[in-house]
C-alpha positions in Angstrom: 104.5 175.0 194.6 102.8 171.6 195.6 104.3 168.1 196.2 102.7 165.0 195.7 103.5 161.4 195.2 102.7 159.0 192.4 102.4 156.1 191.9 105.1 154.7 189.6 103.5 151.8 187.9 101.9 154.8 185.7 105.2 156.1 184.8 107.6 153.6 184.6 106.2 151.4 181.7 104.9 153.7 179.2 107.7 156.0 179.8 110.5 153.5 179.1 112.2 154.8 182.5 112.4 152.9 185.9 112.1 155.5 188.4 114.2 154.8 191.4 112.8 155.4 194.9 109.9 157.5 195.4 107.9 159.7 192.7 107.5 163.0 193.9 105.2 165.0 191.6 106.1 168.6 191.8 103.2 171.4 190.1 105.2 174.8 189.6 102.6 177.5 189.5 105.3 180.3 188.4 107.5 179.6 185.8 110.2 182.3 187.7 110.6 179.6 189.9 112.6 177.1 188.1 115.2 179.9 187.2 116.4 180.0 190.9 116.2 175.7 191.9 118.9 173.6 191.3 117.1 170.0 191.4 120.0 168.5 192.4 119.9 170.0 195.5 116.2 170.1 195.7 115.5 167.0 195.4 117.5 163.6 196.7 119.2 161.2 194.1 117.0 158.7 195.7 113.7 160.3 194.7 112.3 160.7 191.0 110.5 164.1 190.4 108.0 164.9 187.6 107.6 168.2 186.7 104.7 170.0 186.1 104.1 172.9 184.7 100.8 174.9 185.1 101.4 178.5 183.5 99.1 180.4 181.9 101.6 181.6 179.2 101.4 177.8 177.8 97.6 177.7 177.3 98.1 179.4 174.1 100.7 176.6 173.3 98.8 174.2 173.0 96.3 173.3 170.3 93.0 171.7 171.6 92.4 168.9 168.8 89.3 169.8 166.3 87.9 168.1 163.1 88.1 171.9 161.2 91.1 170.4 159.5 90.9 172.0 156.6 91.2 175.3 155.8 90.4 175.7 151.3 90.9 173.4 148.3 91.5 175.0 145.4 92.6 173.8 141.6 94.0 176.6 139.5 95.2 176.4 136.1 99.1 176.3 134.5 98.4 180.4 134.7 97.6 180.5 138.0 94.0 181.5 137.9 91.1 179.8 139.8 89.2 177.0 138.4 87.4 176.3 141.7 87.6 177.1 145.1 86.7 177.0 148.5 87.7 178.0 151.8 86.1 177.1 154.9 87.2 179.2 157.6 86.1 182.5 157.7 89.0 184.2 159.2 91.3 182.7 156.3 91.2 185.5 153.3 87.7 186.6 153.8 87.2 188.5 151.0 87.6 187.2 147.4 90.1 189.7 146.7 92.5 188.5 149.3 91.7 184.7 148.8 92.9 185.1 144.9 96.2 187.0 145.8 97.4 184.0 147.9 96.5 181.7 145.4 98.3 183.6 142.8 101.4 183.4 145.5 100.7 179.9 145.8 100.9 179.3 142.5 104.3 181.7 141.8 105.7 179.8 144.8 104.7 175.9 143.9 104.5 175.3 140.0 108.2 175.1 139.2 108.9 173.4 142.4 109.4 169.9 143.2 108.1 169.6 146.8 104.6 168.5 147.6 104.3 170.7 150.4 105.0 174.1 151.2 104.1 176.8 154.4 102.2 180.3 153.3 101.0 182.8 154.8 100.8 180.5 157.8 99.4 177.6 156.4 100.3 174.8 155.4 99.6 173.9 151.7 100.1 170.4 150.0 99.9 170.0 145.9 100.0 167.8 143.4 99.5 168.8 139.4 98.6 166.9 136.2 98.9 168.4 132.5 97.6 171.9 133.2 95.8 172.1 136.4 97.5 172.3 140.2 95.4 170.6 143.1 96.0 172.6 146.2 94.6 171.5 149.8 95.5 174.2 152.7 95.4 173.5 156.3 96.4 175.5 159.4 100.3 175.7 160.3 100.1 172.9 163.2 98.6 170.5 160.6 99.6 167.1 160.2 100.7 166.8 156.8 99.9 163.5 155.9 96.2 164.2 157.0 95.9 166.7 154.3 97.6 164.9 152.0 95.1 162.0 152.2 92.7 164.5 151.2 94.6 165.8 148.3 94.9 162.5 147.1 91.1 161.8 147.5 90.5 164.7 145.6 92.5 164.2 143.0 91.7 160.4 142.3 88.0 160.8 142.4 88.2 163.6 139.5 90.7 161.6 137.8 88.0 158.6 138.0 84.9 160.6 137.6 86.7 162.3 134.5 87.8 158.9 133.2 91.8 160.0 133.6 91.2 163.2 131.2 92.4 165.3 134.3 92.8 168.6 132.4 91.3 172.0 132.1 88.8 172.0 129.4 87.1 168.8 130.5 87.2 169.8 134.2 85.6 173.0 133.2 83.0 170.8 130.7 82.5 169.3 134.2 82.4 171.9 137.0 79.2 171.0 138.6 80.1 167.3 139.3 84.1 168.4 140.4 82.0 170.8 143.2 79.4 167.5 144.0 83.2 165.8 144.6 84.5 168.5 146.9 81.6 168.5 148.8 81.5 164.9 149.6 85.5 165.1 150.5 84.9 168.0 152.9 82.1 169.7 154.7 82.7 173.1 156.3 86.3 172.5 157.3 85.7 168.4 158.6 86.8 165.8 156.6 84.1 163.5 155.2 85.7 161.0 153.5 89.1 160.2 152.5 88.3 157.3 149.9 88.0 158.1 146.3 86.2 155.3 145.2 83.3 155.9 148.1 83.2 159.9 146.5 82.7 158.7 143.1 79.9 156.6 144.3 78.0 158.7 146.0 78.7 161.6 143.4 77.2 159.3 140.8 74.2 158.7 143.4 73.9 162.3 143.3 74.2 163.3 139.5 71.5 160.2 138.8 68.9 162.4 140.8 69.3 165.5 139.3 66.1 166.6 136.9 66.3 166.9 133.9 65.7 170.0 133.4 68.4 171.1 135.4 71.3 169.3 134.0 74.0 170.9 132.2 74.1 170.1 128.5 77.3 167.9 129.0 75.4 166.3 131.8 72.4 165.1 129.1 75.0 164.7 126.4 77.3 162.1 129.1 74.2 160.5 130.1 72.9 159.8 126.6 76.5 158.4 125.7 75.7 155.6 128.3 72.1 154.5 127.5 73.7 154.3 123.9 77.1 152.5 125.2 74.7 150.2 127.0 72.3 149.5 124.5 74.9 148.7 122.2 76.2 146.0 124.3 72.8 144.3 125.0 
C-alpha cells in the first residue's frame, strides 16, 4: 500500500467537498486489504483520505470509450421478417442464420410493446415503427441510450423525407437501393457518421444524381423522369 499527499485545490472544488486538513492519497494494490482496515482508526479525523483502487479484477470493469457504437440497424416488416439489415460487428450473430433468429425475437419481444427501448441478448436495442415496418438500431449493453436513439431518429427521418412521408413497406421495397445509400451515410462500420437527417438526404441525393444510367433501377428512371416533367411543367 502507498501513501501520498495531494493537493486539495484538485479535489475540493470539482468534488463539491472541502477536505479538512491534509489529503492523504492511499493506492490499495490488494483489494483483501480493505476487508481487515477500519479507516477510522487508520486514518486521523483530521486528515482526508482518497482511496484508490488499482486491482486487476477492475480492468475488465471498465469500458475504454470507442466510436464502434453501433452494433446493426435493421427495419423488418409487421411479420417480423427482414426488409434490410446490417450488422457491424463481427462477433454479434455472425452467421445469417443467427442474425435473423434475434430479429425474429426482437420483433416477438417489441411490436406489441410500448417502450422505445428494450435489452436482448445483451444488447441494447431502441425502436420506433410507422404503418407496417419497425426501425430497430442495436448497440452493446453499456450504450448510452440516447446516442442510439439519435441514430434511430436520423434513420427514420431521412427515409421518411427521401420517401416523401410514404414510410411503408411496398414503397421502401420500390426503394431499397436509396434506403441502403441512407444507412450507409448514417453509419460506417460500427461509427456514427452523421446524426442529421436533413445532411443524409442531401448527400444521398448527391449520390443517386451520379448514378449511370444504365445502372438505375427502373423506379430510379421512372422518379427521375417524374421531376424533369414536374419541373418542366412549372417553367
Amino acid at each position: 500500500m502507498d501513501y501520498g499527499p495531494m493537493d486539495m485545490e484538485s479535489l475540493s472544488g470539482p468534488l463539491g467537498y472541502d477536505y479538512p486538513g491534509s489529503i492523504l492519497a492511499v493506492v490499495v494494490e490488494d483489494m483483501a486489504f480493505l476487508q481487515d482496515v477500519d479507516m477510522s482508526i487508520a486514518f486521523p479525523e483530521n486528515i482526508g483520505y482518497v482511496l484508490l483502487v488499482s486491482c486487476p479484477c477492475l480492468k475488465n470493469c471498465v469500458k475504454e470509450p470507442t466510436l464502434y457504437t453501433v452494433k446493426g440497424m435493421a427495419i423488418l416488416d409487421n411479420d417480423g421478417n427482414r426488409i434490410l439489415a446490417k450488422y457491424y460487428d463481427k462477433n454479434v450473430f455472425p452467421t445469417a442464420k443467427e442474425q435473423k433468429t434475434f430479429e425474429k425475437n426482437l420483433f416477438n419481444k417489441t411490436h406489441r410493446a410500448n417502450a422505445e427501448i428494450i435489452m436482448l441478448d445483451g444488447l441494447t436495442c431502441v425502436y420506433r415503427s410507422n404503418v407496417d415496418l419497425f426501425f430497430y438500431v442495436m448497440g452493446s449493453s453499456h450504450e448510452n441510450e440516447l446516442i442510439l436513439m439519435s441514430v434511430l431518429n436520423c434513420l427514420y427521418d431521412s427515409v421518411s423525407h427521401i420517401l416523401r412521408k410514404n414510410v411503408e413497406k411496398r414503397v421502401v421495397l420500390e426503394n431499397l437501393d436509396i434506403v441502403m445509400l441512407a444507412m450507409d451515410e448514417i453509419c460506417d462500420g460500427g461509427i456514427i457518421m452523421e446524426a442529421d437527417s436533413s445532411a443524409v438526404v442531401q448527400r444521398v441525393a448527391l449520390r443517386t444524381d451520379d448514378i449511370p444510367l444504365g445502372e438505375q433501377t427502373v423506379a430510379q428512371v421512372l422518379q427521375s423522369a417524374k421531376e424533369q416533367l414536374k419541373w418542366s411543367l412549372l417553367k
